[in-house]
N, C-alpha and C positions, 0 to 999 in steps of 0.2 A: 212464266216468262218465256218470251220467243228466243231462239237462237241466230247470233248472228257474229259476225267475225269484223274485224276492222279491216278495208279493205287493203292490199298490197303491206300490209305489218306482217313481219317477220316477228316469232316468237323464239327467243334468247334464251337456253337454258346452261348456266355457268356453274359444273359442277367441280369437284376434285379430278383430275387425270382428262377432264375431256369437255366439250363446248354441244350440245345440239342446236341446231338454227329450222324451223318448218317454217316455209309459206305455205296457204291453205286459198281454197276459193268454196265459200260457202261452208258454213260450221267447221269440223275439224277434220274435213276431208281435204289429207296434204295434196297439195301439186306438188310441192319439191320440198329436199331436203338434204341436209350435210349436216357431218359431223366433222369434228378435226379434234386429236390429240394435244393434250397441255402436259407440258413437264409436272412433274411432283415441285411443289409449290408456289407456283404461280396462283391455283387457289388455293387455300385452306382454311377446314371445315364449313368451307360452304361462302369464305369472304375471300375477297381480291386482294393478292398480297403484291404481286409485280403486273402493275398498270399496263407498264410497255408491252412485254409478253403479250400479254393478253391481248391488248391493241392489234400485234401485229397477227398474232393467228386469225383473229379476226377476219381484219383486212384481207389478208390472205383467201379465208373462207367465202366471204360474200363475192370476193371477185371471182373466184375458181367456178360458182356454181351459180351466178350471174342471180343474186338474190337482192331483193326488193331494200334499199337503204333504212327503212323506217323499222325499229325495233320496240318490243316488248319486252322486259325483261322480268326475270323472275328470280325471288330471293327466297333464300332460304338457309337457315343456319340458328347456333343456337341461339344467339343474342338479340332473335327476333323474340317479341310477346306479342300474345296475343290473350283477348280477355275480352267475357261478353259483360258489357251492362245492364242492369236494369233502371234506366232510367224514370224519374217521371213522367205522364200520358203528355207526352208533345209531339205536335204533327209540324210545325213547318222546319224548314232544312238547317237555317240560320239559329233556331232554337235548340235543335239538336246538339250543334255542331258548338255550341259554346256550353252545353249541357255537358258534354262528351270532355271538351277539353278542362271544364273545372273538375270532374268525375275523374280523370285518366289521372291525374296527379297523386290520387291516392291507392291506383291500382298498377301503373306502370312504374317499375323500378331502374328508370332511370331519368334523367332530369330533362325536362318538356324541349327544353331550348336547343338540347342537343339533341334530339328524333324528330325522327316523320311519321308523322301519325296521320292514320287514316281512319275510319270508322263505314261501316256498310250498317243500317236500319233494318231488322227484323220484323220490324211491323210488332202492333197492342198483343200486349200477351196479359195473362190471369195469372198474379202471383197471391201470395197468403197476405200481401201487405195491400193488395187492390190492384186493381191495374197497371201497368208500367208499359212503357216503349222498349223493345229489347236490341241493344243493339251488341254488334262485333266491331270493337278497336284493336288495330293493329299495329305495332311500335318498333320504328329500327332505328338503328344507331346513323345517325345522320353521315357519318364517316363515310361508313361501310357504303352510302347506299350511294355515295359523293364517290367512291373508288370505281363502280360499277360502271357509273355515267361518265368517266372519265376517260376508261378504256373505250368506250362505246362510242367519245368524244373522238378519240384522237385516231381511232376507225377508220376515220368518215362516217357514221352511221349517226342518223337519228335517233332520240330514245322519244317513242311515243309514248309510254307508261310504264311503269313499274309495280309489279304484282307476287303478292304470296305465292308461291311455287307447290305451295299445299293447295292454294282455290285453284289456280291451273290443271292438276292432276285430276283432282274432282271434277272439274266442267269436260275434259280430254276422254274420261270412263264413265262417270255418270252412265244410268240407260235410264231413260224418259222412265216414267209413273214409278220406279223405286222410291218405298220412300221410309223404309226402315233403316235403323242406326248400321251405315257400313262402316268400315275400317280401312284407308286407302295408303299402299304402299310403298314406295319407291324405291327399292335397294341400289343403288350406281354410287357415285363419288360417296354421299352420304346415301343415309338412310332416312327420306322422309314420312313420316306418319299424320295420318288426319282421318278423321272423323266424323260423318256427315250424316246429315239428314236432308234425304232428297238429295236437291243441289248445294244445301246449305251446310258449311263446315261450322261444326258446334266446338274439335277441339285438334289443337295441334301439336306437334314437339318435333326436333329434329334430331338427329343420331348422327353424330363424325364417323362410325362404323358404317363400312358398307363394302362393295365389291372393290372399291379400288383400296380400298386395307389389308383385303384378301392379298391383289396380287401385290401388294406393296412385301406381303409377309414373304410369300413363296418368292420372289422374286430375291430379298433378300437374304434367303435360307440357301437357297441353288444359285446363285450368282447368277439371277438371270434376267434379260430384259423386264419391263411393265408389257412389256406387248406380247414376249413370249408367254410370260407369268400369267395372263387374263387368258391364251389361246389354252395353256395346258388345264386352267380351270375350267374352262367350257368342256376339254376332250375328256375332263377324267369325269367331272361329275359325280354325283351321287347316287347312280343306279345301279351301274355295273358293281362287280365284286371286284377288289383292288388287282387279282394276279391274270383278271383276263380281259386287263387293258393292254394296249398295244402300249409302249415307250421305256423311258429307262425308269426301272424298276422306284429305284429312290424318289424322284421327281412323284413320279406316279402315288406313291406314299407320302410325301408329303405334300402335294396338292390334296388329297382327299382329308388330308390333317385338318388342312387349314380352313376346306370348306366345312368337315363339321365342325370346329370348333366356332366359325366365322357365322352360322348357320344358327349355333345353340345362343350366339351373344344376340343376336339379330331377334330369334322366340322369345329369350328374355327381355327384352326393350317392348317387344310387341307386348307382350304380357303387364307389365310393369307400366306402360302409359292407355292399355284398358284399365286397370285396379286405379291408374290415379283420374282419368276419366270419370268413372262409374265414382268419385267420390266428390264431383261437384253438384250442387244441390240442379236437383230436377232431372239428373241424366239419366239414360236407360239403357238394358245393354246389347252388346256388340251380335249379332249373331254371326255375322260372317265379314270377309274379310278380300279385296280386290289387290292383287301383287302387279307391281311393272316395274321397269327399270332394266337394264344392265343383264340382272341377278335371276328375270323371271327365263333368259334363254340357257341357264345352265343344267344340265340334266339332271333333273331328281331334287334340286333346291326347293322347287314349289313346293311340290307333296312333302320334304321333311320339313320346311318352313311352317306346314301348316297341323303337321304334327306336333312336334315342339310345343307351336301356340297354344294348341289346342283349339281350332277353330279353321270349321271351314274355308279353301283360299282359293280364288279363281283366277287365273291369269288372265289381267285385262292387257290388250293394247288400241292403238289408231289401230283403227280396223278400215277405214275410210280413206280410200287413198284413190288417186289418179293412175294409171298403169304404167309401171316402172320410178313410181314415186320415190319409194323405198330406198331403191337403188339396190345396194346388198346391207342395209343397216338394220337391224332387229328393230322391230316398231315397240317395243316394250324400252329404249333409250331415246324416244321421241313425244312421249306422252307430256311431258310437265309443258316440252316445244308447244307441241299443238295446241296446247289446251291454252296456254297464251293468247295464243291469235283470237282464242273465242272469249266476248264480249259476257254473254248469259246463254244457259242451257236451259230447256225446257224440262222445268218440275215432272 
């Protein structure tokens, strides 16, 4: 597949604690980008609880950094499914597509009338039963995805699509000719997980734990802002030894609490959806594993993330950027952005 991006689409990524927005020109090299701060519960885990909020940060974001009206948005939380089929050997689209919606009834757990369902075509595969068409269905709660577009509505903004926040991340790190089983991570509001071959994600699941549970913890332990709470996790980190950090003693101690502890739940999720993975018929496994988000700028989280796992872990970010794109924003809370704006990556 060629890569190519939809022109002047802003890519939308609506997490717990915070909003990213990238425009891009040409694949997923940003020209610009913002972020803006959300109160504790405007989203939660991963759905739109206060419309207005949300709207108005919005609003506010696109006008401040004079960003393109037209949006992409990306979902992500647990109430998504997702499931591949094996359908019967059918090539036209209409044939698919009514194959898929009689099919999903008995594999989506929730009722048709109330989701939006999409479906992407894998193309003839070889199964033990004969040939089949394989395809990936995707299923959200019509609500959620009506709340999303709602804010985006009353914006001002466009919504030009709406897209798994798991295929964005993939298309956003992808590197062209991989094409062994990776593991792709997002740790920020939540914790997204997915599973790819090539460009194609085979599996997915999403996790309410992530960095903004961290500072929600410390924050609530030390009476102290979400914005202090997140700056003292980054300064303590997990490198240093606890008594030759600079700050107040206690804080210092219980930030490093929170991030092992926040750290060890994180390896266990990683762990726990490779074993439920590796237990659908035909999968293979994992050998290494791509981190971004939030969580991949905090010191010493990667390497223990990836111990914990047990499994090699590389910090991906937008590495492709225009100069002064960035702004001062870690490009590892810009990835699921980016990868929005881009249409297909090259196999």
């Amino acid at each position: 597949m060629g890569r190519s991006s939809a022109k002047n689409v802003v890519g939308l990524d609506i997490q717990p604690g915070y909003v990213a927005a990238v425009q891009t020109r040409g694949g997923v090299a940003v020209e610009r980008a913002a972020t803006a701060t959300l109160a504790p519960g405007v989203v939660r885990d991963g759905e739109v609880v206060d419309v207005e909020t949300l709207a108005e940060v919005l609003r506010g974001l696109f006008a401040e950094h004079k960003l393109a009206k037209r949006v992409r948005l990306g979902v992500a939380n647990q109430r998504i499914v997702m499931r591949t089929l094996d359908l019967p050997p059918l090539q036209g689209h209409k044939e698919i597509a009514s194959a898929v919606r009689f099919q999903a009834q008995d594999h989506i757990p929730m009722p048709l009338e109330q989701a939006v369902l999409e479906y992407q075509s894998l193309g003839p595969v070889e199964t033990a039963d004969g040939p089949r068409t394989r395809v990936v269905v995707v299923a959200a709660r019509r609500d959620m995805i009506d709340r999303q577009l709602e804010a985006v509505r009353r914006a001002g903004l466009r919504a030009h699509g709406v897209d798994l926040s798991a295929f964005a991340m993939i298309r956003a790190l992808h590197q062209p000719g991989s094409v062994e089983p990776i593991l792709y991570v997002a740790v920020g509001g939540i914790t997204n997980l997915a599973v790819a071959i090539g460009p194609t994600c085979v599996f997915t699941r999403v996790v309410a734990h992530g960095t903004e549970t961290m500072a929600g913890e410390l924050a609530e332990r030390r009476q102290l802002t979400l914005e202090h709470a997140h700056a003292w996790l980054r300064h303590v980190g997990l490198t240093q030894p606890v008594d030759e950090i600079e700050g107040d003693a206690e804080i210092v101690a219980e930030a490093r609490e929170v991030l092992e502890d926040g750290t060890r739940r994180i390896a266990d999720e990683v762990r726990n959806s490779i074993d439920f993975h590796m237990m659908q018929v035909g999968s293979t496994g994992v050998e290494r594993a791509v981190l971004t988000g939030p969580a991949a700028a905090i010191p010493g989280l990667p390497e223990e993330l990836s111990a914990l796992a047990r499994l090699p872990m590389e910090v991906g970010t937008v590495v492709e950027a225009h100069p002064g794109a960035f702004g001062e924003i870690d490009g590892g809370r810009l990835a699921v952005a980016a990868g929005l704006t881009v249409d297909e990556v090259s196999a």
